[in-house]
N, CA, C and O atoms as CSV, one atom per row, in Angstrom:
chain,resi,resn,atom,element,x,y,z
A,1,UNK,N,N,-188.528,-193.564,105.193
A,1,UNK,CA,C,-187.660,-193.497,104.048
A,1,UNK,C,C,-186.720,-194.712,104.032
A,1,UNK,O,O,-186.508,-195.258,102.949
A,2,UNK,N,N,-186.235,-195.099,104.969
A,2,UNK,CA,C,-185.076,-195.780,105.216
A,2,UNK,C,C,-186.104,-197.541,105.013
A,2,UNK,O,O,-185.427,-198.341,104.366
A,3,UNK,N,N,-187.148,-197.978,105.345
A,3,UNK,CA,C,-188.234,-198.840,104.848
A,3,UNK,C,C,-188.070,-199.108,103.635
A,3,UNK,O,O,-187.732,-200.147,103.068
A,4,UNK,N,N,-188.358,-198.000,103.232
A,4,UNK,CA,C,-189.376,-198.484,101.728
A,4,UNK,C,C,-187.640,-197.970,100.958
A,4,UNK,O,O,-187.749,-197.850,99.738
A,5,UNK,N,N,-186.605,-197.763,101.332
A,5,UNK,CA,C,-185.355,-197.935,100.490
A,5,UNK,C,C,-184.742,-199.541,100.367
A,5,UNK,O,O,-184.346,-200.058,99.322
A,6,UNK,N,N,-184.790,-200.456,102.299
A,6,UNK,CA,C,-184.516,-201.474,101.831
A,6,UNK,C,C,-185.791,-202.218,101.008
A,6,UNK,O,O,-185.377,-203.023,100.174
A,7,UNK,N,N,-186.876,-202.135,101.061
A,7,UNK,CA,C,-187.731,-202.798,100.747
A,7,UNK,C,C,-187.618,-203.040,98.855
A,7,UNK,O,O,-187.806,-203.987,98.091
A,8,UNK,N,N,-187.270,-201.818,98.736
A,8,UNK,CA,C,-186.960,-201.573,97.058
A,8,UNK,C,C,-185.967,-201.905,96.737
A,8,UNK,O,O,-185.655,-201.641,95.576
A,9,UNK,N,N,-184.881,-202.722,97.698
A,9,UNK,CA,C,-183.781,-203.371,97.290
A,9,UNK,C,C,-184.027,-205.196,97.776
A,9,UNK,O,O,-183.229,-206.102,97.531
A,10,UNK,N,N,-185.254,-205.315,98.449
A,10,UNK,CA,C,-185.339,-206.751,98.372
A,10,UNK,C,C,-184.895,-207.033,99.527
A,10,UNK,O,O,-184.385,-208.153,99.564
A,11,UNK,N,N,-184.876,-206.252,100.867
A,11,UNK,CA,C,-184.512,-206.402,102.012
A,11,UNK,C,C,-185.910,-206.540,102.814
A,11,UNK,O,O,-187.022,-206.069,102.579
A,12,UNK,N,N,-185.360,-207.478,103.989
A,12,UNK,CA,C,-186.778,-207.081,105.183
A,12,UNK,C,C,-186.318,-206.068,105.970
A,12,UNK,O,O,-185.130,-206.082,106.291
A,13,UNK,N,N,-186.922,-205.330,106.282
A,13,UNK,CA,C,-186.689,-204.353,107.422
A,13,UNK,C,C,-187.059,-204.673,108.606
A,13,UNK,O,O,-187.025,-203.896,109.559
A,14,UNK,N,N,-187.470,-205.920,108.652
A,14,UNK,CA,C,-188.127,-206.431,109.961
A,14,UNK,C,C,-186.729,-206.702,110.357
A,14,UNK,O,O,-186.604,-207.060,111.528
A,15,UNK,N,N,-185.623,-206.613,109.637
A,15,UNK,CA,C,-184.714,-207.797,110.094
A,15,UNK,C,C,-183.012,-206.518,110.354
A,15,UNK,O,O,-181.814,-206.591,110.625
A,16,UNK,N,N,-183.838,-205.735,110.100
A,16,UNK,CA,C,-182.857,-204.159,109.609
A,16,UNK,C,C,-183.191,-203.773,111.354
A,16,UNK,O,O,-184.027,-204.402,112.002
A,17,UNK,N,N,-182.312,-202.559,111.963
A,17,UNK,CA,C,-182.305,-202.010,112.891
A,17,UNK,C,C,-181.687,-200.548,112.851
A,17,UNK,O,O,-180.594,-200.138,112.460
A,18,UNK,N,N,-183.072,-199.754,113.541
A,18,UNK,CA,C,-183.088,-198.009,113.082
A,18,UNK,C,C,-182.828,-197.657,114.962
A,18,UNK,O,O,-183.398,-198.270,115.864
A,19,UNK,N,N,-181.501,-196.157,115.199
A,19,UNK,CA,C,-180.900,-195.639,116.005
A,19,UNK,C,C,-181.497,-194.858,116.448
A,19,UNK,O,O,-181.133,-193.916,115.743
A,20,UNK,N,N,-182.518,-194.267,117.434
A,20,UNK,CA,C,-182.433,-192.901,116.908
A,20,UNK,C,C,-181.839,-192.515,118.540
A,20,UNK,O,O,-182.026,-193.178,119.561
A,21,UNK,N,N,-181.099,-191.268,118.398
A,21,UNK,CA,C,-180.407,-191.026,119.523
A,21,UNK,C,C,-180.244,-189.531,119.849
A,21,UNK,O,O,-179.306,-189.147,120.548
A,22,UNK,N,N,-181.381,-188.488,119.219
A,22,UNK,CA,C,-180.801,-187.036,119.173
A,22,UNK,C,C,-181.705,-186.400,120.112
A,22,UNK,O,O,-182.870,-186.097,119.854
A,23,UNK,N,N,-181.154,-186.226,121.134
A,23,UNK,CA,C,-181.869,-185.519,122.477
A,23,UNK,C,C,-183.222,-185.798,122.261
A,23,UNK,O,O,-184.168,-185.092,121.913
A,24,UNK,N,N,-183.063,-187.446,122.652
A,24,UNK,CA,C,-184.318,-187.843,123.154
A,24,UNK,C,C,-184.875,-188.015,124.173
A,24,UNK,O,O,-184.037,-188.475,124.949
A,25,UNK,N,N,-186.510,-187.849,125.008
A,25,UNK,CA,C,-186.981,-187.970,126.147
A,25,UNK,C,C,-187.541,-189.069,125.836
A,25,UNK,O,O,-187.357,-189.774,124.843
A,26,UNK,N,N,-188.701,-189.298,127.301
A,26,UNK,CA,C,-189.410,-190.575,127.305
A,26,UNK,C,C,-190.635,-190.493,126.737
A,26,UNK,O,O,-191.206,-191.553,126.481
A,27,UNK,N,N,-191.115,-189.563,126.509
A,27,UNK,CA,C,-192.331,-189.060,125.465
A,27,UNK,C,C,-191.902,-189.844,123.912
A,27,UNK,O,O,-192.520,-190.765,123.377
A,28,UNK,N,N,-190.304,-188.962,123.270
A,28,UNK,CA,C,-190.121,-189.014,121.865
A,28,UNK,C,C,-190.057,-190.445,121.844
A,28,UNK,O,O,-190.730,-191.057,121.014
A,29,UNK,N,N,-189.288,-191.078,122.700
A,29,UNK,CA,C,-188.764,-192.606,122.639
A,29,UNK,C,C,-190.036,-193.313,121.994
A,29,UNK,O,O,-190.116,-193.920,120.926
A,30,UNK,N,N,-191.461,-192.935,123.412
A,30,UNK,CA,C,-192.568,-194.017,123.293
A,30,UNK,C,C,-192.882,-193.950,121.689
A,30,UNK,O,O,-192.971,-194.873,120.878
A,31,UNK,N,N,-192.996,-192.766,121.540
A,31,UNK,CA,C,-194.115,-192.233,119.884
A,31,UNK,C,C,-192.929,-192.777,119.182
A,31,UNK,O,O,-193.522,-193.279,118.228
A,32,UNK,N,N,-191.536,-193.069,118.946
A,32,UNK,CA,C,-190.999,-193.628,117.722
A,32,UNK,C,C,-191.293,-195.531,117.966
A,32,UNK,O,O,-191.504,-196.336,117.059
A,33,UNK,N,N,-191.217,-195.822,119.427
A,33,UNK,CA,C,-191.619,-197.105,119.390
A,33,UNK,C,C,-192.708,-197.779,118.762
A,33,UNK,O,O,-192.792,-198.858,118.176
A,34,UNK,N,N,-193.837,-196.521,119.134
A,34,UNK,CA,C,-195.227,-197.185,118.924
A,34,UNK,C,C,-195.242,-197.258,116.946
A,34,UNK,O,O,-195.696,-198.162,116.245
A,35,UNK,N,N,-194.565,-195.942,116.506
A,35,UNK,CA,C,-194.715,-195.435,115.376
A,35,UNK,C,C,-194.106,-196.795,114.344
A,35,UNK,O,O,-194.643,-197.220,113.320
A,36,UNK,N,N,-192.693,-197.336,115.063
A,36,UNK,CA,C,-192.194,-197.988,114.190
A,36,UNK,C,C,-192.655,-199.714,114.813
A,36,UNK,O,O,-191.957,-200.552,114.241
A,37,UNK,N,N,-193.565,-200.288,115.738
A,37,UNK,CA,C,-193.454,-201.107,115.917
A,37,UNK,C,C,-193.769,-202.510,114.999
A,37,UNK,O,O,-194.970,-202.413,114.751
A,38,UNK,N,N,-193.419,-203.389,114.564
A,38,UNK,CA,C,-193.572,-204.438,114.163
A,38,UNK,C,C,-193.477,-204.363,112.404
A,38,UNK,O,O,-194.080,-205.141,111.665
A,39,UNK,N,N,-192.489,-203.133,111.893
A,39,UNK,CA,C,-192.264,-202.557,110.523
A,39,UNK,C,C,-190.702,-202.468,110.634
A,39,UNK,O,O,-190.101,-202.692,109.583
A,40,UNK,N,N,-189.943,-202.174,111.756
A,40,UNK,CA,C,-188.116,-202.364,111.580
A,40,UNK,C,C,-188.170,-202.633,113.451
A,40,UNK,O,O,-189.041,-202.705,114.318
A,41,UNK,N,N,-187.032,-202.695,113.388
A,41,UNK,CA,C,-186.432,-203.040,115.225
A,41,UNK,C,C,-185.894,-201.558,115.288
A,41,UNK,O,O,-185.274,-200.879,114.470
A,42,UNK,N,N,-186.365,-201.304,116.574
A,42,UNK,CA,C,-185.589,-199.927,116.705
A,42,UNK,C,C,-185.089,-199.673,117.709
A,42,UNK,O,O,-185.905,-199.892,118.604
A,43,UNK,N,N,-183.922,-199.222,118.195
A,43,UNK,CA,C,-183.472,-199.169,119.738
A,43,UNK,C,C,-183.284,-197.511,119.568
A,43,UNK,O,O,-183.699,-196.912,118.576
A,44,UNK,N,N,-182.466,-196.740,120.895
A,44,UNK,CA,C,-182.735,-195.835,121.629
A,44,UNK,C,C,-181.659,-195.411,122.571
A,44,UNK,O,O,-181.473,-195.747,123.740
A,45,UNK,N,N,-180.805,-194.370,121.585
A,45,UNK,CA,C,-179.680,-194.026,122.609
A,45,UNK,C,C,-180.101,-193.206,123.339
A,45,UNK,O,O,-180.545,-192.118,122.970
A,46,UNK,N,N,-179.993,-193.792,125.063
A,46,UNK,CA,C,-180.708,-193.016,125.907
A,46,UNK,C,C,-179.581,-191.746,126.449
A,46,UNK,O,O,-178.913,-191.915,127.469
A,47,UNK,N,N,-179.505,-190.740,125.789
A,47,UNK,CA,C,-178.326,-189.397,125.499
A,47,UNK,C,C,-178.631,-188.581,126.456
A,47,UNK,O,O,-179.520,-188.991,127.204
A,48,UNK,N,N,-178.135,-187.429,126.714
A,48,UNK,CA,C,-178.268,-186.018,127.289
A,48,UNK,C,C,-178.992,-185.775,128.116
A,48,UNK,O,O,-178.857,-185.712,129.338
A,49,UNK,N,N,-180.513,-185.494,126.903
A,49,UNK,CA,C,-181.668,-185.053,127.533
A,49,UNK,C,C,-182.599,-186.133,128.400
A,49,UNK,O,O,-183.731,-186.000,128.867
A,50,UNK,N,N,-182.026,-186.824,128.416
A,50,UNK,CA,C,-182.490,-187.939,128.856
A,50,UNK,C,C,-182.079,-188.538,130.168
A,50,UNK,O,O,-182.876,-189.116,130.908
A,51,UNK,N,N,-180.677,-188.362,130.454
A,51,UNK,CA,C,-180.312,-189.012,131.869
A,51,UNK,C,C,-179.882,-187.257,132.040
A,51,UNK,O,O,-180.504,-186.919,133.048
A,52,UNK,N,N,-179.272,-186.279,131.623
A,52,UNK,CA,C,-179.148,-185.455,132.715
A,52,UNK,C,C,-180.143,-184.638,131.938
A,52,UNK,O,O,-180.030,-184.663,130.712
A,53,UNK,N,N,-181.435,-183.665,132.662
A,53,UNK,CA,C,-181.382,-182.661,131.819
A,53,UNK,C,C,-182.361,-181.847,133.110
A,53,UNK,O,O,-183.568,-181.662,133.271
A,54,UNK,N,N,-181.199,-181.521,133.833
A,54,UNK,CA,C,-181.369,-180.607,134.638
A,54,UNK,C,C,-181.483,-178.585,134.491
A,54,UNK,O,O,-181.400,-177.782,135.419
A,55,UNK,N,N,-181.711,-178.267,132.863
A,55,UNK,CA,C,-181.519,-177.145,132.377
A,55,UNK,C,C,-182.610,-176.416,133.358
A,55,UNK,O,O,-183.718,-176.857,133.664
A,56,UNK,N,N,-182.074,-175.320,133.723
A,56,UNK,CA,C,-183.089,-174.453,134.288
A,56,UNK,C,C,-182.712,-174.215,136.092
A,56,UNK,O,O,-182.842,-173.178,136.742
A,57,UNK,N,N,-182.225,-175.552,136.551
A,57,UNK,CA,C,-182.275,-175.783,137.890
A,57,UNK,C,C,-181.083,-174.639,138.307
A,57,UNK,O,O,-181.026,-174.421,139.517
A,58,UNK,N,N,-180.503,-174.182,137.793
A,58,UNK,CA,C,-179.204,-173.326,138.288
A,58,UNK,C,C,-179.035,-172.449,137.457
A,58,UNK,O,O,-178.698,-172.641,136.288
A,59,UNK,N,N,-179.361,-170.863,138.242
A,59,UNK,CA,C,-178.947,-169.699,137.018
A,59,UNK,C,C,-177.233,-169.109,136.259
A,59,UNK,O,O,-176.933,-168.191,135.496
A,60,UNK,N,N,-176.646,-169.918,136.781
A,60,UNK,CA,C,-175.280,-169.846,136.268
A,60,UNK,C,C,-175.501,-171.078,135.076
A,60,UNK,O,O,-174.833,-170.948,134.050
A,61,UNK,N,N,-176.134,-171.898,135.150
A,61,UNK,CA,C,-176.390,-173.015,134.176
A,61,UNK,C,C,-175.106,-173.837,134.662
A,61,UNK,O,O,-174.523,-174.319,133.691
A,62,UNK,N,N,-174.662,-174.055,135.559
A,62,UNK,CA,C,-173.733,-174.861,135.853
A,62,UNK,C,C,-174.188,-176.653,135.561
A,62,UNK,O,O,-173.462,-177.500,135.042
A,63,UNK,N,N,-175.228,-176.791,135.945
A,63,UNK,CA,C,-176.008,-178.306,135.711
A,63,UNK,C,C,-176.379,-178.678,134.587
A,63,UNK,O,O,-176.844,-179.807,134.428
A,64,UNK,N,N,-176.250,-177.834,133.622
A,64,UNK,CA,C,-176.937,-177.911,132.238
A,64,UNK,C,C,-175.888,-178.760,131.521
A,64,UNK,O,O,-174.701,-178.436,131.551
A,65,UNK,N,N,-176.367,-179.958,130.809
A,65,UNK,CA,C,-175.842,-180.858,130.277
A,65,UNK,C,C,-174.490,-180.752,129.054
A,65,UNK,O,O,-174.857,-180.135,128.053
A,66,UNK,N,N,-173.438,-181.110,129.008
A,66,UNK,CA,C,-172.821,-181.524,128.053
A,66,UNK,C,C,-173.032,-182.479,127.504
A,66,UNK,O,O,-173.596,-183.470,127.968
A,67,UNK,N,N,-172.383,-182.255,125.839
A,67,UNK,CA,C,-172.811,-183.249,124.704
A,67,UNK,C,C,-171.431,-183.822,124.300
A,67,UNK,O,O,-170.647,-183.353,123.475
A,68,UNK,N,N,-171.293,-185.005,125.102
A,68,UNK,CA,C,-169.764,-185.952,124.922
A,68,UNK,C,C,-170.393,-187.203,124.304
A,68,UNK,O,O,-171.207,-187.960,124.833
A,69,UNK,N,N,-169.838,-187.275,123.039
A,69,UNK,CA,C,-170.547,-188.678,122.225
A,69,UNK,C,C,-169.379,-188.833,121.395
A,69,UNK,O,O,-168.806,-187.877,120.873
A,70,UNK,N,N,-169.042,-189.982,121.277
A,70,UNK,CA,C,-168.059,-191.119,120.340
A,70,UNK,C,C,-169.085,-191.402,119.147
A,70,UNK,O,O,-170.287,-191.656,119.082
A,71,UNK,N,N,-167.871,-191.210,118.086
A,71,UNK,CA,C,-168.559,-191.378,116.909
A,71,UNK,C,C,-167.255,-191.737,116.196
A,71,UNK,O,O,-166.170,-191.156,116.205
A,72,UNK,N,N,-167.631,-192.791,115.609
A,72,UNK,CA,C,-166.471,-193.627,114.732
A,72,UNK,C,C,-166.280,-192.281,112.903
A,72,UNK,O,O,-166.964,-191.500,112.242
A,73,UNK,N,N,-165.332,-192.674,112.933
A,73,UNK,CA,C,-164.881,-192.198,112.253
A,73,UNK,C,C,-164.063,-192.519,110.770
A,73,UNK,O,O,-163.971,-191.748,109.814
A,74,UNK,N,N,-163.533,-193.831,110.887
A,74,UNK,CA,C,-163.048,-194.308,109.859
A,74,UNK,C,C,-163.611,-195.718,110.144
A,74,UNK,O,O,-164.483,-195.876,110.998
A,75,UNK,N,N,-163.102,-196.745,109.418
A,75,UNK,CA,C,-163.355,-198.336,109.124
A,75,UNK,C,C,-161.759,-198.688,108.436
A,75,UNK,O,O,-161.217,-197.910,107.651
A,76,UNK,N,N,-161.272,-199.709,108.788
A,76,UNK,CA,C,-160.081,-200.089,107.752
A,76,UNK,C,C,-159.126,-199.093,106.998
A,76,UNK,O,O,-158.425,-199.518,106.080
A,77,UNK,N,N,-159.086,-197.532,107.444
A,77,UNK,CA,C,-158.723,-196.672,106.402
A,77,UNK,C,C,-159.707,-195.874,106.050
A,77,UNK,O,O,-159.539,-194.657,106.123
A,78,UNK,N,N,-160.995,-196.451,105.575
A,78,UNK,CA,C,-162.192,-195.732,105.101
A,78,UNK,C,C,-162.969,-194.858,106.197
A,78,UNK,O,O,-163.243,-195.023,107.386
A,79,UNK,N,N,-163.273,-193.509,104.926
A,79,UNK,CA,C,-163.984,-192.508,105.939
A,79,UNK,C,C,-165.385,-192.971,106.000
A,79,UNK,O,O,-166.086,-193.425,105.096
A,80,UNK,N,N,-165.682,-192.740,107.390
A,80,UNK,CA,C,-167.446,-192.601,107.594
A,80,UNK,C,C,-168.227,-191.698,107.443
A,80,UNK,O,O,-167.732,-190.572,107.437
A,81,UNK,N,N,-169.583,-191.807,107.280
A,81,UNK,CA,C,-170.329,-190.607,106.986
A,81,UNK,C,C,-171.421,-191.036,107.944
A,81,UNK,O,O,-172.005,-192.116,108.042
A,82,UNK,N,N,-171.571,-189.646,108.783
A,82,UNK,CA,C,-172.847,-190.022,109.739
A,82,UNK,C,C,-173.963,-189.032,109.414
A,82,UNK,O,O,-173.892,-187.912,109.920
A,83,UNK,N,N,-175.313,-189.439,108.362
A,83,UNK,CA,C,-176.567,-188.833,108.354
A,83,UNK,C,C,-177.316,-188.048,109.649
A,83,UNK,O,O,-176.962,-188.456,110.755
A,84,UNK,N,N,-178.125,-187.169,109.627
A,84,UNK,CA,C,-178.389,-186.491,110.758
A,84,UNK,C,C,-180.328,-186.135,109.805
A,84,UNK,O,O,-180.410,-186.177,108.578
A,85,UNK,N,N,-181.227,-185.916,110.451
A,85,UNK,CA,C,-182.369,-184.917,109.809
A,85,UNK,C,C,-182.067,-183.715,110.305
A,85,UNK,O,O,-182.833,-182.757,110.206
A,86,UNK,N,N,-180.546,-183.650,111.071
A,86,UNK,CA,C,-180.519,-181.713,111.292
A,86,UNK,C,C,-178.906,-182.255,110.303
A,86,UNK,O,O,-178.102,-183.149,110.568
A,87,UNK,N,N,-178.943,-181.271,109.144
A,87,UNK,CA,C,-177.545,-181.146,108.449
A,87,UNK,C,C,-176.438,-180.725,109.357
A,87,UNK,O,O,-175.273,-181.107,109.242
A,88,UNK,N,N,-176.914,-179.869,110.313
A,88,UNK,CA,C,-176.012,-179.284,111.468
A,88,UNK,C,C,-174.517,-180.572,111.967
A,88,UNK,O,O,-173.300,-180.446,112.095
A,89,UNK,N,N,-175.529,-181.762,112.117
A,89,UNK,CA,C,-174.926,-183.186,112.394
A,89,UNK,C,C,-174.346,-183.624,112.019
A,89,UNK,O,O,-173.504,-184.169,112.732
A,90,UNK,N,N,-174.273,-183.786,110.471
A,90,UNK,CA,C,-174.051,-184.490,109.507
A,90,UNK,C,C,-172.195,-184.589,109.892
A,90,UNK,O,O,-171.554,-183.652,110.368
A,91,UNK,N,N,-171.640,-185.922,109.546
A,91,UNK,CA,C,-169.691,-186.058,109.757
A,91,UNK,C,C,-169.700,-186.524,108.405
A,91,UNK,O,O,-170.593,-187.081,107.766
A,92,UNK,N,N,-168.292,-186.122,108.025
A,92,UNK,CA,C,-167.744,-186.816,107.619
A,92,UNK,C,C,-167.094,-186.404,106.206
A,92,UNK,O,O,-167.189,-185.181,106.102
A,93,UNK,N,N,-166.459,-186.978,105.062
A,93,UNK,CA,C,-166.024,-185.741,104.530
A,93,UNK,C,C,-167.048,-185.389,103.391
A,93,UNK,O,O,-167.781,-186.235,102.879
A,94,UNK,N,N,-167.029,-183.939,103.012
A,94,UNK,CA,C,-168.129,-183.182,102.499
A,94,UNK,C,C,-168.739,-184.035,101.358
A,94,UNK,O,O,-169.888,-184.475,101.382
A,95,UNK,N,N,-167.616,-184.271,100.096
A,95,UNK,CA,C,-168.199,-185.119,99.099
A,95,UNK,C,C,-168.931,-186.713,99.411
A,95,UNK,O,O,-169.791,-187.264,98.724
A,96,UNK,N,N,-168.272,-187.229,100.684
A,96,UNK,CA,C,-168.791,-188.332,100.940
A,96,UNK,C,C,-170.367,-188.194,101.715
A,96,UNK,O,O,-171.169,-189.128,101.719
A,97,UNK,N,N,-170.666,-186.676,102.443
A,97,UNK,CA,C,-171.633,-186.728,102.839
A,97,UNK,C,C,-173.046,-186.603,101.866
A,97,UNK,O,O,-174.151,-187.116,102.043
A,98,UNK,N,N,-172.529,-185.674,100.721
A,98,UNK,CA,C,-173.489,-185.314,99.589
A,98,UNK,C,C,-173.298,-186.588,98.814
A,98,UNK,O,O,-174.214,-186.568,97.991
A,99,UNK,N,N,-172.593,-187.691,98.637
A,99,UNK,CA,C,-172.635,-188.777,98.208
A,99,UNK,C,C,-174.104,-189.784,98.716
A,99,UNK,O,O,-175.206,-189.980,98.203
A,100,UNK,N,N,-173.487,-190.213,99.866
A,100,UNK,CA,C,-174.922,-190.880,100.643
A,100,UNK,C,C,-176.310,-189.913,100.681
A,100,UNK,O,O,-177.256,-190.486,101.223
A,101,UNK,N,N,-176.505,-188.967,100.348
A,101,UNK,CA,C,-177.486,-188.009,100.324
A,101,UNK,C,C,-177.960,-188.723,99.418
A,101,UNK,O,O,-178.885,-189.463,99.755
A,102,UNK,N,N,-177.622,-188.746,98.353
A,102,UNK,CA,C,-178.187,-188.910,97.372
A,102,UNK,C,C,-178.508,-190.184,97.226
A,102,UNK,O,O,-179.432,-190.481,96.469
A,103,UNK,N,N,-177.617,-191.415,98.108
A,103,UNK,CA,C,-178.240,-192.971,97.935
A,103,UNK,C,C,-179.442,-193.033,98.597
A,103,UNK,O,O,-180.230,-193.915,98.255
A,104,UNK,N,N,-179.779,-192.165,99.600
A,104,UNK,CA,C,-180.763,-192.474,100.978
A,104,UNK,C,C,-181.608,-191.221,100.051
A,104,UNK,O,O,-182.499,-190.856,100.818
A,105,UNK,N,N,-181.696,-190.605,99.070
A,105,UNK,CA,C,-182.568,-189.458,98.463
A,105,UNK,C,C,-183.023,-188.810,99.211
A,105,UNK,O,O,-184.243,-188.667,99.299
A,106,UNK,N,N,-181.932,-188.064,100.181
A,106,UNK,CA,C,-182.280,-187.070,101.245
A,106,UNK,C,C,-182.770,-185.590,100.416
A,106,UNK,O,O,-182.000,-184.770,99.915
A,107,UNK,N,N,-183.824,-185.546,100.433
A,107,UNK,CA,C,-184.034,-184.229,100.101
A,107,UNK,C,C,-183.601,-182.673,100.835
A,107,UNK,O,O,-182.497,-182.445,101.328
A,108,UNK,N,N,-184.487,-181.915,100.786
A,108,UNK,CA,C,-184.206,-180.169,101.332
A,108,UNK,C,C,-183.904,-180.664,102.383
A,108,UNK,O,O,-184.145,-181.868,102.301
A,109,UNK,N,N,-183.384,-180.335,103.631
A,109,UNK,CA,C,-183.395,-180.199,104.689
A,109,UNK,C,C,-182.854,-178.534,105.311
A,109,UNK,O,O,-182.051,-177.833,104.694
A,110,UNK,N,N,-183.425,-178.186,106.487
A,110,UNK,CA,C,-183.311,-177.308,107.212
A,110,UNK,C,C,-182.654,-177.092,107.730
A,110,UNK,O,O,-182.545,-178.236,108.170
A,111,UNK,N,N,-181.645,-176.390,108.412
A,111,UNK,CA,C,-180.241,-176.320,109.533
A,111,UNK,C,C,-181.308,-176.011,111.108
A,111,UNK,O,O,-182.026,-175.061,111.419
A,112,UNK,N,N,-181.081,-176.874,111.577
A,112,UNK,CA,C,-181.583,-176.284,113.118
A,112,UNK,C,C,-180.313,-176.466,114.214
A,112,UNK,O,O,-179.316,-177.188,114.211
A,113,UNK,N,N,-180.837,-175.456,115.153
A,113,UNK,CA,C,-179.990,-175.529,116.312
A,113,UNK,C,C,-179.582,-176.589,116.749
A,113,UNK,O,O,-180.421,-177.456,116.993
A,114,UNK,N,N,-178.201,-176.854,116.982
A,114,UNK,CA,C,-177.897,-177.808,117.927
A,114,UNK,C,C,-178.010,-177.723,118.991
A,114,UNK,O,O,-177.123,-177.013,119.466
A,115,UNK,N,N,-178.849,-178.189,119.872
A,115,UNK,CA,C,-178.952,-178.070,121.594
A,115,UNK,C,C,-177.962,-179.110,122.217
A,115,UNK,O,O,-177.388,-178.779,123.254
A,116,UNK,N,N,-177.748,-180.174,121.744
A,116,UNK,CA,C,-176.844,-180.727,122.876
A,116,UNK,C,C,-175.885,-181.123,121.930
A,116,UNK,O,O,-174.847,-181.675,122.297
């Protein structure tokens, strides 16, 4: 989606750079690398599930990962809006989030669990 939006504005996307960072492993990482290679640059916040995800190892769940992430919030005064494919995610303030919805033509989306 995010492609063929700059592309329809006269952008390269070769030259654009896509995040993805939502409790990812080394499986999801490879398949978005391979998926997006040599069509945008894509890097890989290596998060949660990824450096700790010891779930299971302790029945008190004492080892089981917390989700501590910095996320900007304003610019100069101005509010930010951070997109998610789980709405669960989504920051920022309500009208500004249904605003960018509609530039990026986010359609239906689903509420899923937040795990981390």
């Amino acid at each position: 989606m995010a492609i063929a939006w700059w592309r329809s504005r006269g952008q390269d996307p070769r030259e654009k750079l896509l995040i993805f960072s939502d409790g990812l492993d080394v499986d999801q990482i490879e398949q978005l690398h391979n998926h997006f290679f040599g069509r945008i640059r894509v890097g890989f916040g290596w998060g949660t599930l990824l450096t700790n995800d010891f779930r299971g190892f302790d029945a008190t769940g004492r080892l089981d990962p917390i989700s501590l992430v910095c996320k900007v919030v304003s610019v100069d005064g101005e509010p930010t809006v951070k997109l998610s494919d789980n709405p669960m995610k989504a920051m920022g303030p309500p009208e500004a989030v249904e605003r960018y919805k509609q530039v990026f033509n986010v359609g239906h989306q689903s509420l899923q669990e937040v795990i981390v």
